[in-house]
C-alpha positions as CSV (number, residue, x, y, z in Angstrom):
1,X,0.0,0.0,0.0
2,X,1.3,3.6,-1.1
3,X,2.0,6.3,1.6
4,X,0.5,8.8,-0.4
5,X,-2.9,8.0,-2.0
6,X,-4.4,10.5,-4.9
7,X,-8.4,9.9,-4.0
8,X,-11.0,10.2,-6.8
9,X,-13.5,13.0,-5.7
10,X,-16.3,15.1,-6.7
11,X,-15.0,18.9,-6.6
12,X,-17.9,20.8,-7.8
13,X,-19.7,18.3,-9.1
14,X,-16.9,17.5,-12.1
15,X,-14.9,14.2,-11.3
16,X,-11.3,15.6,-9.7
17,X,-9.1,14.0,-7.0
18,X,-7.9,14.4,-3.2
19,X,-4.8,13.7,-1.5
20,X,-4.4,11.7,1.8
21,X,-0.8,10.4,3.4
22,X,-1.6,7.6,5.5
23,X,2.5,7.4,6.9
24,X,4.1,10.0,8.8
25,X,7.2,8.8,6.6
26,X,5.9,9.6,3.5
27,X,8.1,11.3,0.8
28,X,7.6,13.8,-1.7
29,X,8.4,10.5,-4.2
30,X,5.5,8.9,-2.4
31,X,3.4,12.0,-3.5
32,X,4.8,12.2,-7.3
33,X,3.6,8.2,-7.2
34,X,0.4,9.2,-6.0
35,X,-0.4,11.8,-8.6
36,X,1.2,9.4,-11.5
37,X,-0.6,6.7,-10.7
38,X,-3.8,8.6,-10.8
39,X,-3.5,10.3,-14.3
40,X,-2.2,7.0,-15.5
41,X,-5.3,5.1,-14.1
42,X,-8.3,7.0,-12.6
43,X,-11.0,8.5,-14.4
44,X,-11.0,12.3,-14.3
45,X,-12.7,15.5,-15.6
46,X,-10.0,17.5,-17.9
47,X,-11.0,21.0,-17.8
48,X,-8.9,21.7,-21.1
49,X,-10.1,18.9,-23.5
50,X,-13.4,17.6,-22.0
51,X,-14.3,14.0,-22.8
52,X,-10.7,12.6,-23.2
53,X,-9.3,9.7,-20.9
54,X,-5.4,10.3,-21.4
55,X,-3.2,13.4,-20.8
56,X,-0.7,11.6,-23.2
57,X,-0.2,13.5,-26.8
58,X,-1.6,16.9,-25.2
59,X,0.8,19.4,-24.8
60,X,-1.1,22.7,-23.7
61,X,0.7,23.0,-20.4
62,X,4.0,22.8,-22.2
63,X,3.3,26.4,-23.2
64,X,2.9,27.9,-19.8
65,X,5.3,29.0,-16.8
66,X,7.0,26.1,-16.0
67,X,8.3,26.6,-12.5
68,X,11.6,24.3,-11.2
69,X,12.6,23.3,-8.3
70,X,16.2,22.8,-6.8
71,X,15.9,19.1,-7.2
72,X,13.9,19.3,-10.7
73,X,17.5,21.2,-11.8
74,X,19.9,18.7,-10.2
75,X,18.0,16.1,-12.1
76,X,18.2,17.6,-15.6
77,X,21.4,19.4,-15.0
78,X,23.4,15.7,-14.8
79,X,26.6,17.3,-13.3
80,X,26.5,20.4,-14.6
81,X,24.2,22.7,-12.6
82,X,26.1,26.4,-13.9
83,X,26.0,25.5,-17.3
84,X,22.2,24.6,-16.8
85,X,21.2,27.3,-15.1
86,X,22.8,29.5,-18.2
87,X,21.0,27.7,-21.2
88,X,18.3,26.0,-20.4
89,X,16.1,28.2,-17.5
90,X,15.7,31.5,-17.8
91,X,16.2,33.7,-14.8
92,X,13.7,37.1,-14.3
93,X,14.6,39.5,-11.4
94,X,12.6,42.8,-11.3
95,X,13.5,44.3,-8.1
96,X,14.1,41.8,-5.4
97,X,12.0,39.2,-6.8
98,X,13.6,36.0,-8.5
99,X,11.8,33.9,-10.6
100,X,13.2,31.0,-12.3
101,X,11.8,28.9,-15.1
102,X,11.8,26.5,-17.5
103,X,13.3,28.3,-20.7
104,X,11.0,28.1,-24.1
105,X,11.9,27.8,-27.4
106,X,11.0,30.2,-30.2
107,X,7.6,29.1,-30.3
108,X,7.3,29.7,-26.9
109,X,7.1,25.6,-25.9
110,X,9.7,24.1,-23.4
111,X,12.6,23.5,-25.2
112,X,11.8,19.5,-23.8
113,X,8.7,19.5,-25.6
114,X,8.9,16.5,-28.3
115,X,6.3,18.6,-30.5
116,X,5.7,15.4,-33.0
117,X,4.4,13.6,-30.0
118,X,3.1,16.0,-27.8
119,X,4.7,14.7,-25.0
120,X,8.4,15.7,-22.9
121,X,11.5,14.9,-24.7
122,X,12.8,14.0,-21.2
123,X,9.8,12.3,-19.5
124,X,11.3,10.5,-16.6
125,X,13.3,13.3,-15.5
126,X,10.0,15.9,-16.0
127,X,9.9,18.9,-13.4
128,X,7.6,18.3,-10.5
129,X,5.0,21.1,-11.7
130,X,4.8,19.0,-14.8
131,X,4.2,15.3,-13.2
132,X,1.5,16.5,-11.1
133,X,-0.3,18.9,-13.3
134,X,-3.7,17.5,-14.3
135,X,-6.7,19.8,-16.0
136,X,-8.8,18.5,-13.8
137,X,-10.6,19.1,-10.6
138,X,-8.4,18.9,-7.3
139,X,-9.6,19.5,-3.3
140,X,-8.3,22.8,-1.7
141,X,-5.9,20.4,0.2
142,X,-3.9,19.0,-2.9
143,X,-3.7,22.4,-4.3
144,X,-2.8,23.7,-1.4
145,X,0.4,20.6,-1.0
146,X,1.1,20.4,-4.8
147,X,1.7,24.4,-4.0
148,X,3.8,24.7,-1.2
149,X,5.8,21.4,-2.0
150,X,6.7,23.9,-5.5
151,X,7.5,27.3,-3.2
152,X,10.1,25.6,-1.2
153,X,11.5,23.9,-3.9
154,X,11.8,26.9,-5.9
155,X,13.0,29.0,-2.9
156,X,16.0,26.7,-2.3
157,X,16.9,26.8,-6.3
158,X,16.9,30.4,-6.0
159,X,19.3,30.3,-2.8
160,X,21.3,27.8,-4.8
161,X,21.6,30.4,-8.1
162,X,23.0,33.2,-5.9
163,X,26.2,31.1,-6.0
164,X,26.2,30.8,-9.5
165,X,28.5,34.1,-11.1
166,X,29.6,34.5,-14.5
167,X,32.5,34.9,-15.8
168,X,32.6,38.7,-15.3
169,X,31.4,37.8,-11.2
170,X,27.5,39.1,-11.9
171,X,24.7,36.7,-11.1
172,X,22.7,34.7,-14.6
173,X,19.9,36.9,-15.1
174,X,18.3,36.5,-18.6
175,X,15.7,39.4,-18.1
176,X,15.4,42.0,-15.5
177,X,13.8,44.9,-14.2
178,X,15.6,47.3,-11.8
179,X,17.2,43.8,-10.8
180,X,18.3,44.2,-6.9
181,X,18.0,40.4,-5.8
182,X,18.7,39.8,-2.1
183,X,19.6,36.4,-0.9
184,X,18.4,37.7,2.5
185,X,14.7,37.6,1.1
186,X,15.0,33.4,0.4
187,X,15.4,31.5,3.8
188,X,16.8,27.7,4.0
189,X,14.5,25.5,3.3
190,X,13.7,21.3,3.4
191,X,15.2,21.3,0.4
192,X,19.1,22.4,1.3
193,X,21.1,19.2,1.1
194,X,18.4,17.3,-0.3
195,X,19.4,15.1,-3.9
196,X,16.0,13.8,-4.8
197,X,12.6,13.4,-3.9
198,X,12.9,10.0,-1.9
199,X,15.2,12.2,0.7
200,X,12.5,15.0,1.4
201,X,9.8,14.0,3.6
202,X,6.1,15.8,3.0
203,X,5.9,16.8,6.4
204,X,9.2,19.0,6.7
205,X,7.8,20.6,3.4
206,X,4.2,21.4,4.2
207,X,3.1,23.9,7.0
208,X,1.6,21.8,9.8
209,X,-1.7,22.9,9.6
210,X,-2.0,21.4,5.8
211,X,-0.2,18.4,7.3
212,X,-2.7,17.7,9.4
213,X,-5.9,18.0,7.3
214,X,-3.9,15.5,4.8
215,X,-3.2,12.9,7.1
C-alpha cells in the first residue's frame, strides 16, 4: 500500500481528486507516485479537452510558466548545474523578486517538448509542476500541498543560483527589471542538502496545519 494515495473525488460536481498520506514517513516520491498513478489510471474530468481519458499526446501546459525546483534542476542538470542554469532556465529578477523557469523555445514551448508527439523529450526526468499537473478538478488540500511542496523547492533553487557568477562575477539573469535580488529575502528551506525526492519528507515541506488535514 502507497503512503500517499491520490483519491477520486467530486469537486464541484466535475470528477477531480484528493490527496491523503496515510504514513508520517511519507516522501515527496510517495506524492509524485500518487499523482502518477492517478492520471495514468483513474478517471477524471480534464477541464482543457473535455471527454478525453489520457493526458498523453496533449501538450497545452508545455506552453505555460513552468516553474523548477532545486531538485527538478539537479535532475536535468546531470553534473552540470552552472552550465544549466545559463542555457536552459531563464532567470527574471525585477527588483528583489527572482523567478526562475523553465526556458522556451521560439515558439514559446519548453525546449523539452517532443512537439511530434506531444509529449516531454525527457519524460522520466520531467519537473515536479509538470508530473503532477492534471486539468482536472483537485480538493483545496492538494492544491494547497502540490503548492507549497513547488514554493520551497523553488525558494531553495533560487538560494542555490546566488552562488552561481559569471565569468565577469555578476549573477545569470536573462531578463530583469531594476534587478536588486537579495539572498536575504530566500530563507533555508527542506530542500538544502536534499538530492532527490525519496530524501525530502512531506511533512518538513508542508506547514503543519495542511499536514494535518492531509493525514
Amino acid at each position: 500500500m502507497g503512503r500517499v494515495k491520490a483519491i477520486p473525488v467530486l469537486v464541484n460536481g466535475q470528477e477531480g481528486y484528493d490527496i491523503r498520506v496515510t504514513d508520517p514517513q511519507a516522501t515527496v516520491q510517495d506524492y509524485l507516485d500518487a499523482v502518477n498513478y492517478f492520471i495514468d489510471t483513474a478517471k477524471c474530468y480534464r477541464t482543457r479537452k473535455p471527454g478525453t481519458d489520457s493526458c498523453f499526446g496533449c501538450d497545452l501546459c508545455c506552453q505555460e510558466r513552468i516553474p523548477v525546483t532545486l531538485i527538478d534542476v539537479l535532475n536535468l542538470a546531470e553534473g552540470d548545474f552552472e552550465k544549466f542554469v545559463g542555457q536552459m532556465l531563464h532567470v527574471y529578477v525585477e527588483g528583489r523578486v527572482v523567478d526562475i523557469t523553465m526556458g522556451l523555445d521560439e515558439s514559446g514551448r519548453c525546449r523539452y517538448l517532443d512537439s511530434s508527439r506531444g509529449i516531454c523529450g525527457n519524460y522520466g526526468k520531467r519537473p515536479l509542476v509538470c508530473q503532477t499537473f492534471i486539468c482536472c478538478p483537485s480538493t483545496r488540500n492538494a492544491n494547497k500541498l502540490r503548492e507549497e511542496i513547488i514554493n520551497a523547492g523553488e525558494d531553495e533553487l533560487v538560494r542555490k543560483w546566488f552562488e552561481i557568477k559569471t565569468t565577469d562575477n555578476n549573477l545569470i539573469i536573462h531578463e530583469g527589471v531594476l534587478a536588486a535580488p537579495d539572498i536575504r529575502d530566500y530563507r533555508r528551506t527542506p530542500f538544502a542538502g536534499a538530492a532527490s525526492y525519496e530524501q525530502l519528507k512531506l511533512k518538513d515541506v508542508c506547514t503543519p496545519r495542511l499536514w494535518n488535514r492531509i493525514t
